[in-house]
N, CA, C and O atoms as a GROMACS GRO file, in nm:
protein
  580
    1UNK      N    1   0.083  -0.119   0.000
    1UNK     CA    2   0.000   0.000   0.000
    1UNK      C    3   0.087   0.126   0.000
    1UNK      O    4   0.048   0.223  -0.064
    2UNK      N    5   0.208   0.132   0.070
    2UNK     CA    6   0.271   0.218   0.053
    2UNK      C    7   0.336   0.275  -0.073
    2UNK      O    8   0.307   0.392  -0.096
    3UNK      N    9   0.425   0.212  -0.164
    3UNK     CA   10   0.449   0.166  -0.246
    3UNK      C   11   0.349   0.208  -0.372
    3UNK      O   12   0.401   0.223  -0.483
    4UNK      N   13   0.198   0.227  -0.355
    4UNK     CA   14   0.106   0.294  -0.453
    4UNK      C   15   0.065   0.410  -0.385
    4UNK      O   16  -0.052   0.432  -0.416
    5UNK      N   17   0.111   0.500  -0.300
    5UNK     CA   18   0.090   0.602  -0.252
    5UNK      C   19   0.160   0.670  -0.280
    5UNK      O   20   0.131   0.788  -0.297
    6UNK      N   21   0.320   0.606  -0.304
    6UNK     CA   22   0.434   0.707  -0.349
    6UNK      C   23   0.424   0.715  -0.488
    6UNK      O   24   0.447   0.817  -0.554
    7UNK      N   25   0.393   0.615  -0.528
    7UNK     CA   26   0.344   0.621  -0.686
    7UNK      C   27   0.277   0.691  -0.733
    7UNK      O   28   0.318   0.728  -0.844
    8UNK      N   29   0.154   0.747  -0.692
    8UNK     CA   30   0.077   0.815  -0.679
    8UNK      C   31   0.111   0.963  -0.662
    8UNK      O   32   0.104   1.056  -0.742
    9UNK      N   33   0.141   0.959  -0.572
    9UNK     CA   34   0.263   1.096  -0.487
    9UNK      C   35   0.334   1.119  -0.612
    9UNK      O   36   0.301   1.219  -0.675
   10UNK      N   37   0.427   1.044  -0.659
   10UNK     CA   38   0.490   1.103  -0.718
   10UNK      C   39   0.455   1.174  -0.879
   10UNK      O   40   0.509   1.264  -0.943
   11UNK      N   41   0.335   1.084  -0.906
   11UNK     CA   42   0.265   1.129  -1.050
   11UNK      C   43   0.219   1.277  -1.009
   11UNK      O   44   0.245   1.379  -1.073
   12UNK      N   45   0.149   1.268  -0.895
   12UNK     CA   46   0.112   1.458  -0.864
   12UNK      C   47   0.181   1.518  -0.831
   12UNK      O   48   0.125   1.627  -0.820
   13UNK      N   49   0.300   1.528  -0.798
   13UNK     CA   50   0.405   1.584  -0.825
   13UNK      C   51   0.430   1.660  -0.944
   13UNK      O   52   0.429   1.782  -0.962
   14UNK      N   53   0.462   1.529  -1.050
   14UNK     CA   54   0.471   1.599  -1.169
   14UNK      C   55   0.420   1.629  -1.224
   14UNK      O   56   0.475   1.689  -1.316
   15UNK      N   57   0.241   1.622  -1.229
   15UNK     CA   58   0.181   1.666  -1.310
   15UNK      C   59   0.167   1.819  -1.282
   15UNK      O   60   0.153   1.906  -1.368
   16UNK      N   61   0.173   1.835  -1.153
   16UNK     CA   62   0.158   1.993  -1.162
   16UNK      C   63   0.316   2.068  -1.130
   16UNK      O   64   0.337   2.181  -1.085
   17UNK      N   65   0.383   1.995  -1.158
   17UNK     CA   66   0.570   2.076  -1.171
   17UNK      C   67   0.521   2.206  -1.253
   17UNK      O   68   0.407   2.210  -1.299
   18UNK      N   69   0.604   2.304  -1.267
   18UNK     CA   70   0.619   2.415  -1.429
   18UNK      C   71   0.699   2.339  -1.503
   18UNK      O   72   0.768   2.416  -1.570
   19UNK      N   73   0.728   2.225  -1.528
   19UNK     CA   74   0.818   2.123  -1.594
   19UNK      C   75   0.688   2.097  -1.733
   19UNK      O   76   0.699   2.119  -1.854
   20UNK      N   77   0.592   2.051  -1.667
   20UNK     CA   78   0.475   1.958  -1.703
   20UNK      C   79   0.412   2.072  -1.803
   20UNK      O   80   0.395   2.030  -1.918
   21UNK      N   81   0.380   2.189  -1.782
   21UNK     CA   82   0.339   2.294  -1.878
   21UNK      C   83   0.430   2.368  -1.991
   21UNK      O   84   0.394   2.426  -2.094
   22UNK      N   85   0.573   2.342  -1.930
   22UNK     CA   86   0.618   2.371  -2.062
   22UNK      C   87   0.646   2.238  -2.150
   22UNK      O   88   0.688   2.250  -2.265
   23UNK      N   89   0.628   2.141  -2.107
   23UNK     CA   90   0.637   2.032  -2.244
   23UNK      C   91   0.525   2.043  -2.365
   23UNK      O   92   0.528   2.025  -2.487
   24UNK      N   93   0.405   2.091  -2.247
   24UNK     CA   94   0.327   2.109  -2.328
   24UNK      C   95   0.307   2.236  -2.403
   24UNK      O   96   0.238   2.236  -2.505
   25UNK      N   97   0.355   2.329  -2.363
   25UNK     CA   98   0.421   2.432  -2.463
   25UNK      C   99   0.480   2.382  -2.582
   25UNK      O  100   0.437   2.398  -2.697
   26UNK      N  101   0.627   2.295  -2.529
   26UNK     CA  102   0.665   2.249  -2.638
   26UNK      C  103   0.604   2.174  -2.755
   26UNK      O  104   0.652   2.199  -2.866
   27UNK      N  105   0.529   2.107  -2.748
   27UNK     CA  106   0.444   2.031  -2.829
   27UNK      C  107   0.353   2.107  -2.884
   27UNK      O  108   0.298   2.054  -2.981
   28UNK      N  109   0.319   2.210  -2.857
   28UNK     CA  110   0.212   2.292  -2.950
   28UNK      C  111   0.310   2.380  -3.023
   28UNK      O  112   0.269   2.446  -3.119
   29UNK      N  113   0.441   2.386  -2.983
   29UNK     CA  114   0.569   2.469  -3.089
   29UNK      C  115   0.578   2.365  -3.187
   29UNK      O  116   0.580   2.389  -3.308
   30UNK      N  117   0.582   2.253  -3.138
   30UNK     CA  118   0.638   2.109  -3.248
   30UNK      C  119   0.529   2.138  -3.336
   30UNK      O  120   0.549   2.189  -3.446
   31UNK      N  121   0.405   2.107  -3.291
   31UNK     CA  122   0.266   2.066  -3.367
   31UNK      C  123   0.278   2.205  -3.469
   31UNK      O  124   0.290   2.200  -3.591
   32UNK      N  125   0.274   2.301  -3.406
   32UNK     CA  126   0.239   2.409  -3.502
   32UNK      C  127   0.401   2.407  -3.637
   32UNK      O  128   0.429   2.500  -3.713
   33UNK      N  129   0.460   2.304  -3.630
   33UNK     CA  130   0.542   2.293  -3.769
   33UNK      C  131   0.522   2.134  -3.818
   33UNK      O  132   0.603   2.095  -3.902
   34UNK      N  133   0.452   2.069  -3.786
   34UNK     CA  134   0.368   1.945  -3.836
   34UNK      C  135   0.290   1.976  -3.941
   34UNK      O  136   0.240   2.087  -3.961
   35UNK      N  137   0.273   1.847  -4.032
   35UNK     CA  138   0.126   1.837  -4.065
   35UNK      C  139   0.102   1.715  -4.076
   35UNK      O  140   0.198   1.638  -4.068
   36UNK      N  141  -0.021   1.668  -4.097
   36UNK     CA  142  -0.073   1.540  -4.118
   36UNK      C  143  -0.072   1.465  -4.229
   36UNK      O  144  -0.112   1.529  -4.327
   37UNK      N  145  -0.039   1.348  -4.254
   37UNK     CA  146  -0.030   1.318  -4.424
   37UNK      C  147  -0.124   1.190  -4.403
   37UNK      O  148  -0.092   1.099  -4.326
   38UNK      N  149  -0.248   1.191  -4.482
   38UNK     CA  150  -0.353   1.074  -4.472
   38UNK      C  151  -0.311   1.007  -4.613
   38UNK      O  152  -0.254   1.065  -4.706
   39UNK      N  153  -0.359   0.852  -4.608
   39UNK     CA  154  -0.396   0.749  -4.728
   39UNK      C  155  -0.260   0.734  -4.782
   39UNK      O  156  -0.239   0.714  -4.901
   40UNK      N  157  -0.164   0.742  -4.690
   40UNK     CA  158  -0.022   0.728  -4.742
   40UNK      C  159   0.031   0.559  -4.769
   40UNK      O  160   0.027   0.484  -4.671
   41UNK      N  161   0.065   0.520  -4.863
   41UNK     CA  162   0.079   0.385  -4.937
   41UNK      C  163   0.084   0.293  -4.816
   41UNK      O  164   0.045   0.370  -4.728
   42UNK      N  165   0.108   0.174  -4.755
   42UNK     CA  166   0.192   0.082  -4.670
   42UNK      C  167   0.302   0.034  -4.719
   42UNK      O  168   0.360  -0.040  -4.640
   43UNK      N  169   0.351   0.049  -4.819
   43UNK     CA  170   0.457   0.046  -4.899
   43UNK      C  171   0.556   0.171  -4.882
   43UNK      O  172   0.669   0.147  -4.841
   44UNK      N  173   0.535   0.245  -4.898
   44UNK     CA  174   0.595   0.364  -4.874
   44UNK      C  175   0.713   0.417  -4.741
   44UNK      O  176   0.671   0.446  -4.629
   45UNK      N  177   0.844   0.421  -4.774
   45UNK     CA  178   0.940   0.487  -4.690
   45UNK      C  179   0.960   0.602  -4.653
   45UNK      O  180   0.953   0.698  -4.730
   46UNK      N  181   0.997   0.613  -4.499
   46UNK     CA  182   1.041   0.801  -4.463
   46UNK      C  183   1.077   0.902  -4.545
   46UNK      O  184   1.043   1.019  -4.562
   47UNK      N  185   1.196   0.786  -4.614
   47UNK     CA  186   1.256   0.869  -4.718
   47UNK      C  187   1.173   0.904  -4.810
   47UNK      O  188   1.156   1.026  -4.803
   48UNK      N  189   1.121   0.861  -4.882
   48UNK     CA  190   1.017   0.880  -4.984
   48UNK      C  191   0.918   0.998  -4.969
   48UNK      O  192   0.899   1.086  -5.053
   49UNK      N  193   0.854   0.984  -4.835
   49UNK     CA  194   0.784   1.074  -4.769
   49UNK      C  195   0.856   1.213  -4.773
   49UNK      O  196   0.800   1.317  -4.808
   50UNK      N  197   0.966   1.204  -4.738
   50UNK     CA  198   1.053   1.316  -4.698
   50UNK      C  199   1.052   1.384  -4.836
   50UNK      O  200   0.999   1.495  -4.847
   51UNK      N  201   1.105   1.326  -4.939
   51UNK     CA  202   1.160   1.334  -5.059
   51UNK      C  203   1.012   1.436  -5.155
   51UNK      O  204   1.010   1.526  -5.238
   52UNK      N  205   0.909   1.352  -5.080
   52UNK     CA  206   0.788   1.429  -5.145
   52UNK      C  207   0.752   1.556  -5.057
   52UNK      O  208   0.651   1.611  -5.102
   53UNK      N  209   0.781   1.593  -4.994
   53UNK     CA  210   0.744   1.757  -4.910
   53UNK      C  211   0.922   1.821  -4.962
   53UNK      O  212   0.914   1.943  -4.961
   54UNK      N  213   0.978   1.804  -4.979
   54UNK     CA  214   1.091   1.858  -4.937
   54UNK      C  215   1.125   2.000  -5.012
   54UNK      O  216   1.223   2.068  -4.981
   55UNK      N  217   1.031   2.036  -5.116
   55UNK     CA  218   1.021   2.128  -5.190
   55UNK      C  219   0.919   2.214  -5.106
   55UNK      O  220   0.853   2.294  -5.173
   56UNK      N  221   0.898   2.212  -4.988
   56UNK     CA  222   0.783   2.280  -4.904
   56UNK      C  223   0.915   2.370  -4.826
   56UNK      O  224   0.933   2.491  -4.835
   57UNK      N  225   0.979   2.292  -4.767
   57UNK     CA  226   1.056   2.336  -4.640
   57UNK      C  227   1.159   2.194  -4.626
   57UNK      O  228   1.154   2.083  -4.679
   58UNK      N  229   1.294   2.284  -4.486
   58UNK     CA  230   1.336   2.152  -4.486
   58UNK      C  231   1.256   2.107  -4.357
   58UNK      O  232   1.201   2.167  -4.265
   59UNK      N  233   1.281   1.912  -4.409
   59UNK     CA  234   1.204   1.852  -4.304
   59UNK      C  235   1.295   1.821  -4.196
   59UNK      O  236   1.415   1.810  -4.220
   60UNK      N  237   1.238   1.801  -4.055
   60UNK     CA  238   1.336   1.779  -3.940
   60UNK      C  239   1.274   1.610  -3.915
   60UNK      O  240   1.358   1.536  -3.864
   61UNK      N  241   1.186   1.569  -3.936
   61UNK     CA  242   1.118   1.421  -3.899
   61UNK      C  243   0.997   1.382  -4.004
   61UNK      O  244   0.910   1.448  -4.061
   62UNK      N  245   1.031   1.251  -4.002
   62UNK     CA  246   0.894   1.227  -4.067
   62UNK      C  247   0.834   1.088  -3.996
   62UNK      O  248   0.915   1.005  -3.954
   63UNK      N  249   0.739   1.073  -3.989
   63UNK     CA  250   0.692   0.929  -3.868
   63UNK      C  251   0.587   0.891  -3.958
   63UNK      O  252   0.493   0.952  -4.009
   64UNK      N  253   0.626   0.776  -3.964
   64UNK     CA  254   0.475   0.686  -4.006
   64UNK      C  255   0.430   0.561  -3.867
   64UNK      O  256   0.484   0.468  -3.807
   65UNK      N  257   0.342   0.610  -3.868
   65UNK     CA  258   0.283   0.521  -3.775
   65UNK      C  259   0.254   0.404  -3.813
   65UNK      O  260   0.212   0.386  -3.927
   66UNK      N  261   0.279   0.268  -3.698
   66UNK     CA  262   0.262   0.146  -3.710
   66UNK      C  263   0.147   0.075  -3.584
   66UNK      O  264   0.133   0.120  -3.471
   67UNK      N  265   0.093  -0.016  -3.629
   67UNK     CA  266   0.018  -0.088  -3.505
   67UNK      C  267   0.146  -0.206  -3.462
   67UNK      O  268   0.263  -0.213  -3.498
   68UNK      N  269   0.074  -0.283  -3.379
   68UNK     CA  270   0.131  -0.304  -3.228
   68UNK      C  271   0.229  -0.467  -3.308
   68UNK      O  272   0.321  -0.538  -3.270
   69UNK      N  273   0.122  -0.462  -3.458
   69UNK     CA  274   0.192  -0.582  -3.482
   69UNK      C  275   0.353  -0.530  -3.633
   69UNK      O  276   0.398  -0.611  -3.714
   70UNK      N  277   0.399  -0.372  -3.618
   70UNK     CA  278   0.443  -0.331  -3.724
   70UNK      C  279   0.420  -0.291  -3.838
   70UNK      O  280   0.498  -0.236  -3.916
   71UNK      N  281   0.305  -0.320  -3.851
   71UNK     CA  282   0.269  -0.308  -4.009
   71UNK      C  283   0.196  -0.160  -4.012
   71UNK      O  284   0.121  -0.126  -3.920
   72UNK      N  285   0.225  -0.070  -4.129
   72UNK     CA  286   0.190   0.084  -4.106
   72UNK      C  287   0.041   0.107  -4.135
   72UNK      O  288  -0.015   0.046  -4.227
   73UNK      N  289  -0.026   0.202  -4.052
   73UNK     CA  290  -0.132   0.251  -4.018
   73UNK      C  291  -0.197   0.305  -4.155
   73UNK      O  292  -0.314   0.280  -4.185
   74UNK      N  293  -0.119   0.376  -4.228
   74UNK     CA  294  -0.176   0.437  -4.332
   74UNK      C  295  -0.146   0.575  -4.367
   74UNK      O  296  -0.144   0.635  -4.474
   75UNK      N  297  -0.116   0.616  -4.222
   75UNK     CA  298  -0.096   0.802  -4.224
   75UNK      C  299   0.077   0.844  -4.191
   75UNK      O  300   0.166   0.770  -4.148
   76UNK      N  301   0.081   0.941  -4.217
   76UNK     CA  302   0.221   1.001  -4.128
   76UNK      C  303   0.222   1.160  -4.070
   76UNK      O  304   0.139   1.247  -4.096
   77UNK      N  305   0.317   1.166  -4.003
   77UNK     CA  306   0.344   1.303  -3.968
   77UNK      C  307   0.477   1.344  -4.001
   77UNK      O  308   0.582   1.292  -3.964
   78UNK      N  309   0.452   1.480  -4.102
   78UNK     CA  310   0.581   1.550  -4.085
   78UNK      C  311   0.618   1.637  -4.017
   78UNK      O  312   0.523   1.709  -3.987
   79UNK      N  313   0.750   1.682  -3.958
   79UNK     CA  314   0.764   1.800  -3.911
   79UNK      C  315   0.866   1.871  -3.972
   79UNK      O  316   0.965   1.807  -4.009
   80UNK      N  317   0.862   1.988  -3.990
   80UNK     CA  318   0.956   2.119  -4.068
   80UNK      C  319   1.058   2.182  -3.968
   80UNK      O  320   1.027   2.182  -3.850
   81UNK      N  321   1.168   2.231  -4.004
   81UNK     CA  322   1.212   2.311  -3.918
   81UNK      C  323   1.120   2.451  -3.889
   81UNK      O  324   1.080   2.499  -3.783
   82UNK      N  325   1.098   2.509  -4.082
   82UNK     CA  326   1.044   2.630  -4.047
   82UNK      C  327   0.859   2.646  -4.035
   82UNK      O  328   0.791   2.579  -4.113
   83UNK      N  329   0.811   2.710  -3.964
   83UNK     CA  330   0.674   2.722  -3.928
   83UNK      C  331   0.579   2.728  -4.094
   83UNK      O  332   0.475   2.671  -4.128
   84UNK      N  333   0.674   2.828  -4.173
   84UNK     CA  334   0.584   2.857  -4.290
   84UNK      C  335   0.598   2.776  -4.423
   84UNK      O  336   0.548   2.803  -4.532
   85UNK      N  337   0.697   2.644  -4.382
   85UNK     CA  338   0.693   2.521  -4.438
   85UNK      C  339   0.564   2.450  -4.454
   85UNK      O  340   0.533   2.386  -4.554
   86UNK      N  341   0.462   2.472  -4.309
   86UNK     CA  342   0.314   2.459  -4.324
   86UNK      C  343   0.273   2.443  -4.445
   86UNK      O  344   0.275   2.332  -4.498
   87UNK      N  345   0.241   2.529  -4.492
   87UNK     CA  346   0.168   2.638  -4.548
   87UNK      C  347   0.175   2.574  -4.666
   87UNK      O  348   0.090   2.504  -4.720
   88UNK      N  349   0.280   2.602  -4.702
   88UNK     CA  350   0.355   2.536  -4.840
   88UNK      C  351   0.328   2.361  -4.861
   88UNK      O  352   0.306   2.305  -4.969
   89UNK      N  353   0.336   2.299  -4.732
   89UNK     CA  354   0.288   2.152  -4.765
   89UNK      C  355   0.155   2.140  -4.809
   89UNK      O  356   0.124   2.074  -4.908
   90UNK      N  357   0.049   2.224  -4.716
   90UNK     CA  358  -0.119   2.214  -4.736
   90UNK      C  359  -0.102   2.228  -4.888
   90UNK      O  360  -0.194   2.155  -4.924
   91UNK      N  361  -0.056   2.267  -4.980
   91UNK     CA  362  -0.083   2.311  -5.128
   91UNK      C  363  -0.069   2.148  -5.157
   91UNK      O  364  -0.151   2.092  -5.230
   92UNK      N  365   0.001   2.101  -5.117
   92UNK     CA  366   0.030   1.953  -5.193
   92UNK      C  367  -0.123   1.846  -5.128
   92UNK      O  368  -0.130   1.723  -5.136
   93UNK      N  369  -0.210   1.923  -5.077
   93UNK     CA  370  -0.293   1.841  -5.038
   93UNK      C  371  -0.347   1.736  -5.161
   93UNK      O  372  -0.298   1.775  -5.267
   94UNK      N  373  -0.400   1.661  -5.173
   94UNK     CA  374  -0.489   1.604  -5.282
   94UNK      C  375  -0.351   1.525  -5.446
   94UNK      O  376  -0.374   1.480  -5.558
   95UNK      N  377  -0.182   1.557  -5.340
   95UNK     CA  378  -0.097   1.550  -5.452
   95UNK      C  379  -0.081   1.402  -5.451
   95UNK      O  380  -0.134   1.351  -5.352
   96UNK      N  381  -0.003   1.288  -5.565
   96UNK     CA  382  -0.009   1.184  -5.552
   96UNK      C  383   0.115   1.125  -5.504
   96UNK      O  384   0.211   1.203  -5.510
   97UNK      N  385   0.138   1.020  -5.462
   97UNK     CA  386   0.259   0.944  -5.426
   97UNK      C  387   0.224   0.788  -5.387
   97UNK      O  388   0.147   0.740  -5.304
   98UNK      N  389   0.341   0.712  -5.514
   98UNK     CA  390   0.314   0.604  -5.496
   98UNK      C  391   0.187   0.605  -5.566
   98UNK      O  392   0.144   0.498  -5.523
   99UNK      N  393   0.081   0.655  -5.656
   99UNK     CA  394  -0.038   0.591  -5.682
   99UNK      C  395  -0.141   0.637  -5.595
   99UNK      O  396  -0.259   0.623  -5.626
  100UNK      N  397  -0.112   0.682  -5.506
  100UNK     CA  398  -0.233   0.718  -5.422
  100UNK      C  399  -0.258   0.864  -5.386
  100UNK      O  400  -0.154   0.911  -5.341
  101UNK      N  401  -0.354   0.953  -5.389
  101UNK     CA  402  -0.387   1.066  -5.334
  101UNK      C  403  -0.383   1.065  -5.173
  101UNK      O  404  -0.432   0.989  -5.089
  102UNK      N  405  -0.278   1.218  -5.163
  102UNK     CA  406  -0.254   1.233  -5.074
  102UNK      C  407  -0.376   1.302  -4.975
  102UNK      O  408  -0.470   1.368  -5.019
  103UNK      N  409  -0.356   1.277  -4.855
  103UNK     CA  410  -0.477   1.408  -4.778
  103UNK      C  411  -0.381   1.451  -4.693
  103UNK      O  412  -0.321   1.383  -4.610
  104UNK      N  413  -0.364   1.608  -4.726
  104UNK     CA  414  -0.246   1.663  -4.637
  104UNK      C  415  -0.315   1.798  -4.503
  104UNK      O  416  -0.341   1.908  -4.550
  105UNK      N  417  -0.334   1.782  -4.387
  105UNK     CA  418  -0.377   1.881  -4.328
  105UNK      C  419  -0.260   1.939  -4.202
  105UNK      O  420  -0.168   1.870  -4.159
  106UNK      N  421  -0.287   2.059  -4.166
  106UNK     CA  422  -0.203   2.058  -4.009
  106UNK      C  423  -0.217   1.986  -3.924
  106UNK      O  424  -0.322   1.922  -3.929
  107UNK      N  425  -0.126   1.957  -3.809
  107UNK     CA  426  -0.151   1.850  -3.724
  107UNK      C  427  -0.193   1.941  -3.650
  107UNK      O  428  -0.151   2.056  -3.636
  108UNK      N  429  -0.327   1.856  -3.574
  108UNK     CA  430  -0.390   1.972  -3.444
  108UNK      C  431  -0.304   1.919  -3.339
  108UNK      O  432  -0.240   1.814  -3.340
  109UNK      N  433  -0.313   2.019  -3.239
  109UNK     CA  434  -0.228   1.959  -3.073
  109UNK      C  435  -0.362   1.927  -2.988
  109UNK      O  436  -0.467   1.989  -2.970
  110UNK      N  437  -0.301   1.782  -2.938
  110UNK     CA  438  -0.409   1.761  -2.863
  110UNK      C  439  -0.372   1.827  -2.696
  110UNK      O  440  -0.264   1.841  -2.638
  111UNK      N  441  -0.521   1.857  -2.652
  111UNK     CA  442  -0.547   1.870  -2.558
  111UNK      C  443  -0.562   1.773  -2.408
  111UNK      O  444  -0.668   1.720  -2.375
  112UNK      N  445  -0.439   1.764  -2.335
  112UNK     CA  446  -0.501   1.697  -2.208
  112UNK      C  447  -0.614   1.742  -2.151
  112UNK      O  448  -0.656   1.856  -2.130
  113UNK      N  449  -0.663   1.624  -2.128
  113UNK     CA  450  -0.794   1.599  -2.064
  113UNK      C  451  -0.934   1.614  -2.182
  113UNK      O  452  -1.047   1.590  -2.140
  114UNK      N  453  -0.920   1.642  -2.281
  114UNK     CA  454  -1.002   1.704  -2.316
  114UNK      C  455  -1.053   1.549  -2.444
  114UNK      O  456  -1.031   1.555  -2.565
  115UNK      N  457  -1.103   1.461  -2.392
  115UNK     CA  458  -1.109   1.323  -2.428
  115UNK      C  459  -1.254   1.366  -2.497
  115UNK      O  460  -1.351   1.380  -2.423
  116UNK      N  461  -1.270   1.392  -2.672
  116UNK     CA  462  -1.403   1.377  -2.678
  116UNK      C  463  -1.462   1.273  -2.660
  116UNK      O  464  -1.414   1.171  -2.707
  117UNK      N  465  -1.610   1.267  -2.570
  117UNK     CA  466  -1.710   1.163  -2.527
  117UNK      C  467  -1.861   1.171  -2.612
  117UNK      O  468  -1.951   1.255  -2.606
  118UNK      N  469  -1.848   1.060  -2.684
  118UNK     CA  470  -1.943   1.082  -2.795
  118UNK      C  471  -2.049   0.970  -2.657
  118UNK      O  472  -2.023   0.856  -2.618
  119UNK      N  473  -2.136   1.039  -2.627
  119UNK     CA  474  -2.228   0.929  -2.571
  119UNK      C  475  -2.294   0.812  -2.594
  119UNK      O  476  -2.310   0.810  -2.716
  120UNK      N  477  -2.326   0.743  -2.561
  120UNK     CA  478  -2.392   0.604  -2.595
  120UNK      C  479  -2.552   0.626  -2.644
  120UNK      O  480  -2.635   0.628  -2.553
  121UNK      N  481  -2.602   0.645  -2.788
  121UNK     CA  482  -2.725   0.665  -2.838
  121UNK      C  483  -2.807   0.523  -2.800
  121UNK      O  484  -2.752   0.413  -2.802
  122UNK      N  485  -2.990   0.549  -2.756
  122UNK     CA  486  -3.002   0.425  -2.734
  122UNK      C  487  -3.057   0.337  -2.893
  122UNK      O  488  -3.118   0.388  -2.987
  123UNK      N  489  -3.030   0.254  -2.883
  123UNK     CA  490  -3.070   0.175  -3.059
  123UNK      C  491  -3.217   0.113  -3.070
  123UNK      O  492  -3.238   0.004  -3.015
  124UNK      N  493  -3.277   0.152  -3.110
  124UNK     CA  494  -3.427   0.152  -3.156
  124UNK      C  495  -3.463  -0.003  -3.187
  124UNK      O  496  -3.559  -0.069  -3.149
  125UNK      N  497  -3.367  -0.034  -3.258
  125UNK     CA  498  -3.392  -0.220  -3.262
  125UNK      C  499  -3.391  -0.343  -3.171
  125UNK      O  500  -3.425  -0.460  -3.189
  126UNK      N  501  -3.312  -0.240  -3.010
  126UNK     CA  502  -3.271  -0.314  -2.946
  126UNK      C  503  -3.364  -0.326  -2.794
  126UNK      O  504  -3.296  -0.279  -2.703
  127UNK      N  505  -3.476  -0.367  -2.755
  127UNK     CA  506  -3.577  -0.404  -2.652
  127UNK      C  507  -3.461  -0.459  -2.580
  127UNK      O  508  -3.371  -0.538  -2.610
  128UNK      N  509  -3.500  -0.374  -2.451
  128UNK     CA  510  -3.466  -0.438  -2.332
  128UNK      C  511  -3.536  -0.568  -2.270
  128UNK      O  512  -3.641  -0.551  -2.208
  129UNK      N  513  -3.485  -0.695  -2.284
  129UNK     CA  514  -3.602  -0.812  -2.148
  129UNK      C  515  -3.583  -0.810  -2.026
  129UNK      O  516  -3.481  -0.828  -1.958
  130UNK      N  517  -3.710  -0.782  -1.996
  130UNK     CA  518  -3.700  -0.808  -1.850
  130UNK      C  519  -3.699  -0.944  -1.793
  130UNK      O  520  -3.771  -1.031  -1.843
  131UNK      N  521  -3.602  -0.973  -1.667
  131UNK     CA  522  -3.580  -1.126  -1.664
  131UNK      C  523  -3.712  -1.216  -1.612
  131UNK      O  524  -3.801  -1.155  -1.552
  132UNK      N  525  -3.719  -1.300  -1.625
  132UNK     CA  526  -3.824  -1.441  -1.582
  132UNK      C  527  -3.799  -1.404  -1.452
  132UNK      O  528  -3.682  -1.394  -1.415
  133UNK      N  529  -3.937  -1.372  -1.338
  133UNK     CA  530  -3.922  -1.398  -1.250
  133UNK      C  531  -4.056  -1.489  -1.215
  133UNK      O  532  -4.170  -1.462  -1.255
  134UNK      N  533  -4.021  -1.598  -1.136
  134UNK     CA  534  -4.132  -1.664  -1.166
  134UNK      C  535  -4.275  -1.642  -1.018
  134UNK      O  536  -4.265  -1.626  -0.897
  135UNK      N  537  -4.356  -1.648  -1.083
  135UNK     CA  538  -4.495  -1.588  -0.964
  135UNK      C  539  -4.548  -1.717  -0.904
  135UNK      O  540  -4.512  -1.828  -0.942
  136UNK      N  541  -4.619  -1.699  -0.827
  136UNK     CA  542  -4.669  -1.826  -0.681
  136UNK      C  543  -4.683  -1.926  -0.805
  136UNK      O  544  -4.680  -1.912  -0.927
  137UNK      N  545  -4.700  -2.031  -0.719
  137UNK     CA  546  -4.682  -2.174  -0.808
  137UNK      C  547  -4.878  -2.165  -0.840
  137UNK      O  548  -4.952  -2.100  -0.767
  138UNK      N  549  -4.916  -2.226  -0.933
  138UNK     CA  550  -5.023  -2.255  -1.012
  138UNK      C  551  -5.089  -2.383  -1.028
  138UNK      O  552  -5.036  -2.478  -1.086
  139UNK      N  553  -5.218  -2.386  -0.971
  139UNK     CA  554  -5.257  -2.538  -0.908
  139UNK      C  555  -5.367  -2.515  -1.050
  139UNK      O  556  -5.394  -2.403  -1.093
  140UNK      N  557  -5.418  -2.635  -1.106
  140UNK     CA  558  -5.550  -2.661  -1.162
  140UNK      C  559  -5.670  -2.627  -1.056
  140UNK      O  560  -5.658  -2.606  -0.935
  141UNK      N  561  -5.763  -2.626  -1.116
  141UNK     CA  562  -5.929  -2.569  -1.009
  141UNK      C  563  -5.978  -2.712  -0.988
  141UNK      O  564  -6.046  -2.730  -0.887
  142UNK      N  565  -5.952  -2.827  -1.078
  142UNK     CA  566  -6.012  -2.966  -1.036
  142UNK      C  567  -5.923  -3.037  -0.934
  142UNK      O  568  -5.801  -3.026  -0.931
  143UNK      N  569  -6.006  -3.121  -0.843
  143UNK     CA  570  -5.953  -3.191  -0.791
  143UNK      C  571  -5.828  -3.338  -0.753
  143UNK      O  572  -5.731  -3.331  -0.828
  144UNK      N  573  -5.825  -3.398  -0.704
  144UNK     CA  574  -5.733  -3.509  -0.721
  144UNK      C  575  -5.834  -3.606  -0.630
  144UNK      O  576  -5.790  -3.688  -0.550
  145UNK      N  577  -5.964  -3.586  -0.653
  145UNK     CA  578  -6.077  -3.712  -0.570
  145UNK      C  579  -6.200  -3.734  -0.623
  145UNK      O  580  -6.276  -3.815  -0.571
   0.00000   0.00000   0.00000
């Protein structure tokens, strides 16, 4: 028990350090020289990626995302050194690579805490049952004489 108290302890600690707010500073400096690159091949390399913005700005990273088993997601993110490298990528929205149309937008910064909660609609097809509960036992009206 102790042992998850300091654990604990120590996460609130850092979450409210001035450590903890400027990372997240930092990341909305990063984000705001990102953008998003959708429908990007699974075939397709960093380099390649790189090779296709690079007439925007120079690039500092490019990430393609993978699931848990390696194999790529579909999308990537670039990032620029310069901010108005942006700008210049969004034009290549709708451009091709590899065969496929690109979808190029800014990367938004996400917000801690701010988890959209799409609520649970109820489904019209779906009747609730109520369970069997069963009522006093049930004799016939005739006799046994």
């Amino acid at each position: 028990k102790l042992t998850c108290f300091f654990a604990f302890f120590s996460w609130y600690v850092y979450a409210d350090s001035p450590g903890a707010s400027a990372t997240q500073a930092e990341k909305e400096e990063v984000d705001s020289r990102s953008i998003y690159v959708g429908n990007v091949d699974y075939a397709c390399t960093p380099e390649e990626v790189q090779q296709h913005f690079q007439s925007c700005g120079t690039v500092n990273r490019v990430t393609i995302l993978t699931d848990k088993f390696g194999q790529p997601k579909g999308f990537a993110y670039v990032e620029f050194v310069e901010v108005d490298a942006v700008q210049n990528a969004l034009l290549l929205n709708e451009s091709e690579l590899h065969g496929r149309q690109l979808k190029v937008s800014a990367k938004r910064t996400n917000i801690p805490g701010m988890k959209q909660y799409r609520g649970r609609r109820p489904n019209p097809f779906f009747r609730s049952r109520r369970p069997f509960i069963p009522g006093p036992a049930y004799y016939p009206a005739y006799g046994y004489g």
